[in-house]
ZAMI-476426 format. One line per 4 residues: number of its first residue (from 1); their letters; for each residue x, y, z of N, C-alpha, C. Coordinates in steps of 0.001 Angstrom, whole numbers, plus 500000, padded with zeros to 6 digits. Layout:
NUM	A	X/Y/Z/X/Y/Z/X/Y/Z; ...
END
This chain:
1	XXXX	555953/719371/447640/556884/718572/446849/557675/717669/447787; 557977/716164/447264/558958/715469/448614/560002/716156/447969; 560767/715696/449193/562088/716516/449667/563279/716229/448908; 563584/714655/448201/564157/714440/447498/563921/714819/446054
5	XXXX	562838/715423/445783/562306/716634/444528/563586/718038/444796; 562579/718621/446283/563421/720023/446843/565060/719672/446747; 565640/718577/447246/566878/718674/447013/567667/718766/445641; 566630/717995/444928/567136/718046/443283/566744/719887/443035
9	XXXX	566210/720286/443239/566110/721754/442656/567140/722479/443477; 567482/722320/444493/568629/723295/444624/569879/723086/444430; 570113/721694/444170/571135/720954/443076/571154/721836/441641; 569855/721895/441385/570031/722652/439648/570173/724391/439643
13	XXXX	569251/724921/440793/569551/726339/441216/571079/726569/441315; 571790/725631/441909/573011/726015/442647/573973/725961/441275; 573835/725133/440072/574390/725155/439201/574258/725926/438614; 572779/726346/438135/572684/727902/437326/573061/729031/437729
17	XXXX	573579/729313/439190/574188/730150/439788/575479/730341/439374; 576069/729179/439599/577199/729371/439143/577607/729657/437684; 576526/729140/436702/577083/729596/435290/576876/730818/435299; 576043/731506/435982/575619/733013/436134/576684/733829/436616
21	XXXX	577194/733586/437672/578562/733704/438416/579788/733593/437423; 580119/732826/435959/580927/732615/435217/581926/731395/435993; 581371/730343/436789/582031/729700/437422/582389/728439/436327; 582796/728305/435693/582727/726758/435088/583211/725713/435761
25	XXXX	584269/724769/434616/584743/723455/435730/585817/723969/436987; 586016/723732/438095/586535/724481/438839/587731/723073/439179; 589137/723728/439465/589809/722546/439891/589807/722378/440980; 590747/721119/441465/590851/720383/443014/590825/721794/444140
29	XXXX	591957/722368/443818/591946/723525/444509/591594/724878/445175; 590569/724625/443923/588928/725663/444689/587797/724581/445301; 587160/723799/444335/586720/722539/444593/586744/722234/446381; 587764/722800/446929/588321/722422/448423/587981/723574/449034
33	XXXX	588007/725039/448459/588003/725539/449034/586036/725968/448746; 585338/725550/448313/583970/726484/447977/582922/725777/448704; 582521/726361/449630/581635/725478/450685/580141/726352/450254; 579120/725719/451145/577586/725816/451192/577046/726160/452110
37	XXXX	576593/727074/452203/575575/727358/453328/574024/727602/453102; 573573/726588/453203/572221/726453/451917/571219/725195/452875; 570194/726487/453666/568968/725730/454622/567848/725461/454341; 566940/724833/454986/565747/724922/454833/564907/724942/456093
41	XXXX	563657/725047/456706/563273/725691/457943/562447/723882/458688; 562637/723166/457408/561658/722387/458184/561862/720616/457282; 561474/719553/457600/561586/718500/456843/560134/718474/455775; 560509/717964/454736/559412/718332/453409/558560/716600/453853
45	XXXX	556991/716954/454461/556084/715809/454230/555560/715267/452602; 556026/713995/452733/555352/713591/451800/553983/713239/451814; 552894/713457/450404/551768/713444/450390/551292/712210/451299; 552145/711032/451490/551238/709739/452300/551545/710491/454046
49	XXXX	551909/711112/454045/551859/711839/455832/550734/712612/455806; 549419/711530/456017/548217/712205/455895/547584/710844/456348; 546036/710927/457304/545653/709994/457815/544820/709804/456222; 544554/708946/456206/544932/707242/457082/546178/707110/456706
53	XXXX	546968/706430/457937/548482/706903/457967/548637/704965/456994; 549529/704927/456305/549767/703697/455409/550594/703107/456152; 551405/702162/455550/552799/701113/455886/553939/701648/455243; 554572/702663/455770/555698/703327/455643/556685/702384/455251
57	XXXX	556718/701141/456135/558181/700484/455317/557691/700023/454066; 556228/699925/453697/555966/699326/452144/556674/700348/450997; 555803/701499/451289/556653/702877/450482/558038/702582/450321; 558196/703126/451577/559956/703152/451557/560590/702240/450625
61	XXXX	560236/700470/450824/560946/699600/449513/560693/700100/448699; 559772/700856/447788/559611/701426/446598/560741/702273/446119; 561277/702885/446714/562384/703957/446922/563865/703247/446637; 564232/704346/445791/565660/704039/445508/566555/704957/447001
65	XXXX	567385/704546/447138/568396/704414/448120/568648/706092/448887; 569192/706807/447528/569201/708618/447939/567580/708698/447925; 566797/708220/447834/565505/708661/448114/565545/708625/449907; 565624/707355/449988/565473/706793/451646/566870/707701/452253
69	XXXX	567558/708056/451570/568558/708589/452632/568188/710279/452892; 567546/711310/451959/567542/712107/452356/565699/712788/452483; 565225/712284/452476/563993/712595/452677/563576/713057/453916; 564177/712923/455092/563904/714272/456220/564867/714774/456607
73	XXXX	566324/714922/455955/567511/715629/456558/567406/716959/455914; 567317/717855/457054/567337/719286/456747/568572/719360/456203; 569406/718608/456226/570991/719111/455494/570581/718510/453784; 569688/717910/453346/569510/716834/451970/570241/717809/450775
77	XXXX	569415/719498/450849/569216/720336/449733/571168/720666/449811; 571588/721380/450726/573343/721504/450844/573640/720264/450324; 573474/718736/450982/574169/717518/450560/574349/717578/448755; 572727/717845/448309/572934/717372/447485/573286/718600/446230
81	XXXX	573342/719747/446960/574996/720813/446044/575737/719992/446263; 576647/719995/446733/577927/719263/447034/578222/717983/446219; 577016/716909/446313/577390/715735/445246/577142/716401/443839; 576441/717107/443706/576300/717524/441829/577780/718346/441918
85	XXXX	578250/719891/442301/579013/720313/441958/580650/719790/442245; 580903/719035/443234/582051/718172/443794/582660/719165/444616; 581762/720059/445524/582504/721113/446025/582752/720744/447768; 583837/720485/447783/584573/719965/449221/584338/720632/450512
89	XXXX	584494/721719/450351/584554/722800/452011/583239/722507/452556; 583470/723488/453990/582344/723541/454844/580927/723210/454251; 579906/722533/454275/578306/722591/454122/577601/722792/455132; 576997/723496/455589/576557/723858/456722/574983/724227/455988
93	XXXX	573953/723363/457232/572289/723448/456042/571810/724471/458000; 571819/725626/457937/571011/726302/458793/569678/726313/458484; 569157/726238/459628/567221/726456/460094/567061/727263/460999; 566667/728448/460848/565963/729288/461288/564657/730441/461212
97	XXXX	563851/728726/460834/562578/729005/460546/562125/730213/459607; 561080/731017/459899/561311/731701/458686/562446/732978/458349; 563209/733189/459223/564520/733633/458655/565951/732809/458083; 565601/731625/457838/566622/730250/457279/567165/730892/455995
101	XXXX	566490/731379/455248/567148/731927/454030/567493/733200/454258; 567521/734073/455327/568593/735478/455395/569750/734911/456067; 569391/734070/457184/570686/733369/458330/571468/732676/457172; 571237/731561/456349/572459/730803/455669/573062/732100/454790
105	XXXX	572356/733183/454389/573342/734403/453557/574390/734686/454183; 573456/735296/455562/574837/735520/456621/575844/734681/456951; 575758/733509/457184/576512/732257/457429/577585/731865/456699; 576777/731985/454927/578115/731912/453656/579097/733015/453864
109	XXXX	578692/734091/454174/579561/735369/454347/580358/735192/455314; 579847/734634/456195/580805/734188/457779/582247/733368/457390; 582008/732410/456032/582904/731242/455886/583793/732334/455227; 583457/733255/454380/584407/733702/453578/585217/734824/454507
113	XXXX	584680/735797/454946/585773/736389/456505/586176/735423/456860; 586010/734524/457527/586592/733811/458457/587757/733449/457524; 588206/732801/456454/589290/732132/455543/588671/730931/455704; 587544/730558/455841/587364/729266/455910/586835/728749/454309
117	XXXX	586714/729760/453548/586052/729385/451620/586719/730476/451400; 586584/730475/449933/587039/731569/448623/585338/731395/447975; 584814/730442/447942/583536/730278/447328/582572/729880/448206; 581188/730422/448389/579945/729632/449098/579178/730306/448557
121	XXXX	578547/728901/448064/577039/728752/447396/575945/729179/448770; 574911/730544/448944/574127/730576/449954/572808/730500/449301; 571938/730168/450082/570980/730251/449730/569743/729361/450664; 568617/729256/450469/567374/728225/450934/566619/727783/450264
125	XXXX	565866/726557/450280/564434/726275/449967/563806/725594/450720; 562086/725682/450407/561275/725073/451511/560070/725165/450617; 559146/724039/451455/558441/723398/450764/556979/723487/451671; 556140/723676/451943/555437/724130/453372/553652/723259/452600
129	XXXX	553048/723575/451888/552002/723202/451414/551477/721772/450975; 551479/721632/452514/551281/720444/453247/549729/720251/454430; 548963/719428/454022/547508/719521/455155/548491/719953/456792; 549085/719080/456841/550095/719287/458090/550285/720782/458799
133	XXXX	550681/721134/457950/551795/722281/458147/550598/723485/457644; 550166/723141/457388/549152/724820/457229/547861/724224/458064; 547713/723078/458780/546813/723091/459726/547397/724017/460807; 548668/723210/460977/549883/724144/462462/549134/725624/462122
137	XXXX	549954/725900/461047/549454/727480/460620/548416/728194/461003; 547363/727099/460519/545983/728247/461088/545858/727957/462331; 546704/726722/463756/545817/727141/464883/546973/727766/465125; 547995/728618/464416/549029/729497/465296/547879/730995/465343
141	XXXX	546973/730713/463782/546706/732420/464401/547578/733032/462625; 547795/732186/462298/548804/733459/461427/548685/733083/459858; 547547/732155/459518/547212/732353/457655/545706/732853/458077; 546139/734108/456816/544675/734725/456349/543715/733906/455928
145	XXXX	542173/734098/456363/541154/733309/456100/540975/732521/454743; 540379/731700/455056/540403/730643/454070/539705/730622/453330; 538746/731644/453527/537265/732366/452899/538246/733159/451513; 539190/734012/452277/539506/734859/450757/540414/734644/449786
149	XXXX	540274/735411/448889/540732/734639/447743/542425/735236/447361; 543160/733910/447269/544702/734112/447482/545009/735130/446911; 544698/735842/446118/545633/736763/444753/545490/738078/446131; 544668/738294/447273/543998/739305/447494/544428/739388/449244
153	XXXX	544776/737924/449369/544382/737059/450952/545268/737625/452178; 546914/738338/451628/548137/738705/451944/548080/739813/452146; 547981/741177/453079/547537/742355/452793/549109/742755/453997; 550295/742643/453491/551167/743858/454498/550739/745102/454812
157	XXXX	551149/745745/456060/550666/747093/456390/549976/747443/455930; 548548/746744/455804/547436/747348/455366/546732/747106/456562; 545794/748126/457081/544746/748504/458202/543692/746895/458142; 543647/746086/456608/543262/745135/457343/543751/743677/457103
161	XXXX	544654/744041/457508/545871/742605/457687/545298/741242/458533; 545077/740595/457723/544886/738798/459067/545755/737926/458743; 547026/738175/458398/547651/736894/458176/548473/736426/456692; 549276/735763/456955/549965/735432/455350/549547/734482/454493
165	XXXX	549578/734162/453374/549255/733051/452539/550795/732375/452239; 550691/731357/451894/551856/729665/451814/552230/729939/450500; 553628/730414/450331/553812/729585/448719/555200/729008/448935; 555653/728453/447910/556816/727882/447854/558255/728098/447018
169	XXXX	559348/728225/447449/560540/728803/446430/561797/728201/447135; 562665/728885/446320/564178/728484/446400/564802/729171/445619; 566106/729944/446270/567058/730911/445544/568737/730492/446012; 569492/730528/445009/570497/729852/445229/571727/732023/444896
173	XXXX	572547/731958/445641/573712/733016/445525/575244/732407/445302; 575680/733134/444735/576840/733124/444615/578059/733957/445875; 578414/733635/447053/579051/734510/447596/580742/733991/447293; 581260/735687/447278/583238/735390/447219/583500/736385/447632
177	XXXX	585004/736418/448104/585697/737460/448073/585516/738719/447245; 585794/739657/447753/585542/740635/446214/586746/741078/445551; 587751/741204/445941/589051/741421/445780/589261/740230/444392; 589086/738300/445046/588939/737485/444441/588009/737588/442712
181	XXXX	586632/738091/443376/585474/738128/442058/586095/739388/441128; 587151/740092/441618/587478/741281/440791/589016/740983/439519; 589363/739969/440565/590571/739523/439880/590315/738493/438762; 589109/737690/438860/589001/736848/437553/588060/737358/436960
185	XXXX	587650/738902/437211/586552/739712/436478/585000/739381/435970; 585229/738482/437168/583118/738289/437513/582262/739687/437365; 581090/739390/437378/580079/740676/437217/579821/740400/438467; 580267/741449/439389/579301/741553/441012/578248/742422/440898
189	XXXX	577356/741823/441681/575864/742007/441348/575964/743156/443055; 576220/742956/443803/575995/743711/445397/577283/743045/446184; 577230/744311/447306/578729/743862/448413/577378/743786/449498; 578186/742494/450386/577681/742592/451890/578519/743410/452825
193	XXXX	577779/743825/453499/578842/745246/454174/578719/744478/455816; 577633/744339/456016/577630/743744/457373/576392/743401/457616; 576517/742320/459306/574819/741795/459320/574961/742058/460728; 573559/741315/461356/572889/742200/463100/572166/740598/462957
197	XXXX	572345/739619/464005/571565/738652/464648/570908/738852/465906; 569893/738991/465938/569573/738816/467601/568596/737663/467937; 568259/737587/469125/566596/736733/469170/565183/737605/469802; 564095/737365/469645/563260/738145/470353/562834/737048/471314
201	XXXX	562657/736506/472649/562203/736059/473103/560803/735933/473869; 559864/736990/473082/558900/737493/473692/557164/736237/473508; 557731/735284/472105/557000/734260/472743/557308/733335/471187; 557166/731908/471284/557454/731040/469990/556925/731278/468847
205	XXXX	555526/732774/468853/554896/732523/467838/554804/733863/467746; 554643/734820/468433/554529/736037/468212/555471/736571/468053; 555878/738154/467740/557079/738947/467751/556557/740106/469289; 557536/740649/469171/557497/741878/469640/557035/742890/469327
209	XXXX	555909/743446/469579/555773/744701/468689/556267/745994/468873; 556963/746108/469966/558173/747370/470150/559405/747373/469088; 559577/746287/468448/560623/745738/467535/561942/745857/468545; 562280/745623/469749/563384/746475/470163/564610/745019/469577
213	XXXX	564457/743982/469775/565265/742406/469202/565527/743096/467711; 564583/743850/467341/564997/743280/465633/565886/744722/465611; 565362/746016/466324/565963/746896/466099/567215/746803/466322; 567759/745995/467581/569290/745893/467378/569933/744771/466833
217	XXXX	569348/744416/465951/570210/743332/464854/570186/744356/463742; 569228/745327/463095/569632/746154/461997/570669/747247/462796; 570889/747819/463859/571905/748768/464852/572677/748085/464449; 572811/746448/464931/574707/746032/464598/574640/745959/463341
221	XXXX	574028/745363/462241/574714/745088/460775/575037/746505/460400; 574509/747963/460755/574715/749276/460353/575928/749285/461272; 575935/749327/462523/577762/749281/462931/578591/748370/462311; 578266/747225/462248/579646/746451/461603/580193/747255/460269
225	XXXX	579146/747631/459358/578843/747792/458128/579193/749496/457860; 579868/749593/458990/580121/751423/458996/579043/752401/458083; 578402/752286/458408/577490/752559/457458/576089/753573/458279; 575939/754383/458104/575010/755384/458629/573816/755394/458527
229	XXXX	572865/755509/459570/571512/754881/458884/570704/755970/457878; 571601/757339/457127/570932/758654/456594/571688/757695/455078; 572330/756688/454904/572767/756127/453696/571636/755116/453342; 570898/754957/453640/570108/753458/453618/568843/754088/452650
233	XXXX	569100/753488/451754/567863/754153/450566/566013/753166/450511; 566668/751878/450924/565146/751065/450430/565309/750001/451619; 564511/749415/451996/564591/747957/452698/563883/747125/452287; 564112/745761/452250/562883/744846/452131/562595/744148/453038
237	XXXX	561525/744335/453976/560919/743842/454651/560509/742486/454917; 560023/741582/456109/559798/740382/456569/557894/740534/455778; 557582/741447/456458/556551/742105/455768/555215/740564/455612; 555063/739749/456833/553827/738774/456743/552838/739301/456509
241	XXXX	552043/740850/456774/550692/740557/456686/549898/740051/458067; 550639/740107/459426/550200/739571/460201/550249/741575/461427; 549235/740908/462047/549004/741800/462751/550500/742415/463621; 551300/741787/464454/552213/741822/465267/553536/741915/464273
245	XXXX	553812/741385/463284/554887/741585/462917/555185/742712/461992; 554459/743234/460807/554181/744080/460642/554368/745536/461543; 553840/745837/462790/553960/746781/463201/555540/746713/464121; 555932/745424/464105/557250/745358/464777/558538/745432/463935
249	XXXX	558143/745924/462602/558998/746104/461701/559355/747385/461217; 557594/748127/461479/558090/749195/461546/558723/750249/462375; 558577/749586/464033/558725/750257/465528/560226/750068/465275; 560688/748908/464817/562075/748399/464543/563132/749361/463528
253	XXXX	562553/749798/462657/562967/750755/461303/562902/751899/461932; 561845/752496/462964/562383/753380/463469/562929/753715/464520; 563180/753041/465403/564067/752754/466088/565649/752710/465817; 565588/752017/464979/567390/752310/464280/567540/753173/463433
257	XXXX	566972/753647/462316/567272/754727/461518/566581/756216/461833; 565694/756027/463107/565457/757506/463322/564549/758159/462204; 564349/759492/462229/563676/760274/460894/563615/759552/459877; 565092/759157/459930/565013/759106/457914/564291/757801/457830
261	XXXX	563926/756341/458928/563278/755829/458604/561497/756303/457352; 561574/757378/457513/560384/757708/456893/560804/758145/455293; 561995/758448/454830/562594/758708/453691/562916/757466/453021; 562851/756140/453710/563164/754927/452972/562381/753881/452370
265	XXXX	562517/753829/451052/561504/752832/450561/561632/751334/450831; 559895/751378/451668/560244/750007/451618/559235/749095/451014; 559348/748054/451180/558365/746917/450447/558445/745620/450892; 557487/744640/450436/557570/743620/451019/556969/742302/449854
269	XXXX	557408/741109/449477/557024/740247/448242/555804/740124/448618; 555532/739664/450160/554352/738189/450391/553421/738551/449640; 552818/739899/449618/551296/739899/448950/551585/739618/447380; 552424/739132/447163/552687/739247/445643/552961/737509/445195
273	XXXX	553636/736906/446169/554271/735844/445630/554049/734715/447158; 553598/735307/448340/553196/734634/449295/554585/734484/450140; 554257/734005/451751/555302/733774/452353/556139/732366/452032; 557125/732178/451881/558057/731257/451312/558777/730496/452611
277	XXXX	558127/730962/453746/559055/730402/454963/560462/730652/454749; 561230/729422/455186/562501/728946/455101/562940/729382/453935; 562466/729685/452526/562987/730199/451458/562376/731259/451645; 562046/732035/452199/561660/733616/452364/562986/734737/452169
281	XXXX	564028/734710/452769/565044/735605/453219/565956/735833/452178; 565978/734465/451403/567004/734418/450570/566233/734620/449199; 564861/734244/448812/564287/734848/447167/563999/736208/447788; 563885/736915/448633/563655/737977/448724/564804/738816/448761
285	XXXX	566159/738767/449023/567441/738823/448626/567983/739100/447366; 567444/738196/446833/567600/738114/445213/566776/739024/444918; 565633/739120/444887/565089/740429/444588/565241/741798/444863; 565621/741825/446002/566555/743410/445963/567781/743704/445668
289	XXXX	568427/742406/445497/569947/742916/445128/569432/743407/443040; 568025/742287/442634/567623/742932/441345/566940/744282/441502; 566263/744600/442019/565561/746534/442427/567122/747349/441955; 567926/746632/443542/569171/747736/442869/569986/747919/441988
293	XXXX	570031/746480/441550/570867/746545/439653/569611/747767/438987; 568507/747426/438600/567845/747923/437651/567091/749233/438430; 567277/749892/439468/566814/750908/440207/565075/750993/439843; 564499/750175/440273/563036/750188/440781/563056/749600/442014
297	XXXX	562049/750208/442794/561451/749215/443981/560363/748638/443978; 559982/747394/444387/558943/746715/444014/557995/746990/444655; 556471/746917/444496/555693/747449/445252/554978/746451/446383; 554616/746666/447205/553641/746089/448225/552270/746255/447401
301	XXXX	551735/744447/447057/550392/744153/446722/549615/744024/448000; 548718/744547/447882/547040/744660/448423/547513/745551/449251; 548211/746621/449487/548242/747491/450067/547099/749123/450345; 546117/749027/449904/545210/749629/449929/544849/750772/451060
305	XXXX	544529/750456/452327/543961/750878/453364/545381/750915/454262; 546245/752054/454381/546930/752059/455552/546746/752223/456993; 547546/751435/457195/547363/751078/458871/547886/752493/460100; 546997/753195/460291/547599/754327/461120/548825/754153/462155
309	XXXX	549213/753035/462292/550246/752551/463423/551246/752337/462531; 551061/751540/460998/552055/751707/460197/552287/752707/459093; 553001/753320/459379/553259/754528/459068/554457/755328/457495; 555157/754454/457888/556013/754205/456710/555932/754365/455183
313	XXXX	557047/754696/454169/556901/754205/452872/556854/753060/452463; 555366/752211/452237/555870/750601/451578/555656/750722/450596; 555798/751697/449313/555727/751227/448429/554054/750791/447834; 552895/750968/448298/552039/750393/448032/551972/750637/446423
317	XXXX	551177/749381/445943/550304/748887/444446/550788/749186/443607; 552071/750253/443901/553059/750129/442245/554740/749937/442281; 555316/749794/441305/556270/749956/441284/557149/751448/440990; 558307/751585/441830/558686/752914/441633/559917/753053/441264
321	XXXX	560212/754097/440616/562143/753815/440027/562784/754713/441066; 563656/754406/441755/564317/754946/442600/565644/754435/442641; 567136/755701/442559/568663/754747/442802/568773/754195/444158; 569222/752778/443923/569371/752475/445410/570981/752163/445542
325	XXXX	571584/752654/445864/572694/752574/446295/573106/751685/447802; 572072/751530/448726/572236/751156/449659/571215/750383/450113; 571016/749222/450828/570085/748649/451603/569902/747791/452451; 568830/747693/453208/568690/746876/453890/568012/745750/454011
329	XXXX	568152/744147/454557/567226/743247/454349/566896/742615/455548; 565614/742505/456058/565059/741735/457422/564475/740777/457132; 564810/740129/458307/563790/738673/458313/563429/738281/460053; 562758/738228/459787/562007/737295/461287/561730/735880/461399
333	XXXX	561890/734691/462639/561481/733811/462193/560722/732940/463477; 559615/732119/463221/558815/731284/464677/559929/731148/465264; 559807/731707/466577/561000/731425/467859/562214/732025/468143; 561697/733733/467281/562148/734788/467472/563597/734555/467457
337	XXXX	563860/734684/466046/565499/734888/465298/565117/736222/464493; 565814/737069/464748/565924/738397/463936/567020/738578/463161; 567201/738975/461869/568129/738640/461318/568223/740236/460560; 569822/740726/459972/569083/741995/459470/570523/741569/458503
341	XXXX	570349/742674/457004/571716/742469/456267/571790/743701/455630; 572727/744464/455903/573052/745098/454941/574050/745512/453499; 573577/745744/452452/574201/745630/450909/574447/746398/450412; 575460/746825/449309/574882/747788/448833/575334/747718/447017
345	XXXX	575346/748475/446151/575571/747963/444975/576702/748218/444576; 577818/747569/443877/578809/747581/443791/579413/749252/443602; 580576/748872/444028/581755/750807/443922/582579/750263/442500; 582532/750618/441563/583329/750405/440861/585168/751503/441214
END
């Protein structure tokens, strides 16, 4: 999709959020205070960025004005919250590849500790299904063959994993105070308790497969987050489907939670809905903060054949009802950003 499409959809996401949120017209005085932290991992090609390369300035005259202005600014999708809702504070459009949509969660949360918002819209989208960008892909090594067939192509912690399949999304959140969301008697959906950033530097394209980077970004969000790793009921996983990350997710899970890593359900979308990149962190977000409203966990598709190295509960081929009171969310991203969050469902 071009990018001035993607920006109009998280313009309309970000609004339905808020009616969801019970936000209506908001005055000058929040208006100032409700900022954005809302990324995407990469600039959206349009279909003519394909040889035979055309006359770009011909296109371009075709184009109305916000067309030509935001069509490769990774900030376009934040910009253009901000002009639909009239919301003043901080906008901040983070990229961190495919963890861009767990990092801007963390980021909105950052504005609201800090006193810098009362309101931030978080969230990502990205747009990837592009000749371009899934050529990159296959000479990284990391989309499943082209031979098999998508519904099937995505296999997490399964013994025979080659790689992820491309899809595309965008999820828009509501973050506030809670003290605030309690006093004008919003429905809170989950609390953020705390998050864990690290980097893995072990190479631009691979992970680590000791997980030890990712293990201590879920260590700090469980220290910040006072929070014990024998409380942690489900996680949702980065969960590509790729040989290396996969097993560095699980070396990582146990590494910080010890035993009970093996008592925790986990799962992962891609085989279900595909990797989302840059919108990966944050629709997958949304989906577990829904598991724990409605206590199911979602299952890991094409999970079939487990991987003796991965060892873990994922949840394979069904769905399961389980209370989750507590959880955790990872993301990984090209050029080793580890990102970890932990939630849990509201204390009344």
């Amino acid at each position: 999709m071009p990018h001035w499409f993607l920006s109009g959809l998280s313009g309309v996401l970000a609004g339905e959020a808020c009616r969801r949120a019970g936000l209506g017209d908001l005055p000058p005085s929040v208006l100032g205070r409700t900022g954005i932290a809302f990324g995407t991992s990469k600039p959206v090609l349009t279909p003519w960025f394909e040889p035979p390369f055309v006359d770009w300035e011909g296109h371009l005259d075709d184009w109305d004005e916000e067309q030509r202005a935001i069509v490769y600014r990774l900030s376009g999708p934040a910009e253009e919250i901000a002009r639909r809702r009239g919301f003043q504070g901080p906008a901040v459009a983070p990229s961190a590849a495919c963890a861009t949509g767990l990092v801007s969660i963390i980021r909105g949360a950052e504005l609201i500790r800090d006193g810098a918002c009362d309101l931030v819209v978080a969230g990502s989208a990205d747009s990837s299904l592009h000749p371009a960008y899934l050529a990159a892909y296959r000479r990284m090594g990391v989309l499943a063959p082209a031979s098999d067939d998508p519904a099937f192509s995505c296999r997490p912690f399964d013994a025979r994993r080659s790689g992820f399949a491309v899809g595309e999304g965008a999820a828009a959140l509501i973050l506030e105070d809670i003290d605030r969301a309690r006093d004008r008697g919003a429905t809170i959906l989950a609390e953020i308790l705390g998050a864990g950033l690290t980097s893995d530097n072990d190479s631009l394209v691979e992970v680590d497969p000791t997980g030890q980077s990712l293990a201590r970004a879920l260590h700090d969000a469980l220290r910040r987050s006072g929070v014990r790793p024998q409380e942690i009921d489900a996680a949702s996983l980065h969960g590509t489907g790729t040989r290396l990350n996969d097993l560095c997710e699980t070396n990582a899970l146990k590494a910080a939670l010890g035993e009970h890593a093996r008592r925790v359900s986990c799962f992962s979308l891609k085989g279900s809905i595909g990797h989302l990149m840059g919108a990966a962190g944050s629709v997958e977000t949304a989906t577990l903060i829904q598991a724990m409203q409605h206590g199911i966990v979602p299952p890991t598709v094409n999970l079939e054949q487990p991987d003796p190295d991965c060892d873990l509960d994922y949840t394979p081929g069904q769905a399961r009802t389980r209370s989750i009171d507590m959880a955790v969310k990872l993301s990984l991203g090209f050029g080793g950003t580890c990102a970890a969050l932990v939630i849990r469902r509201p204390v009344n």
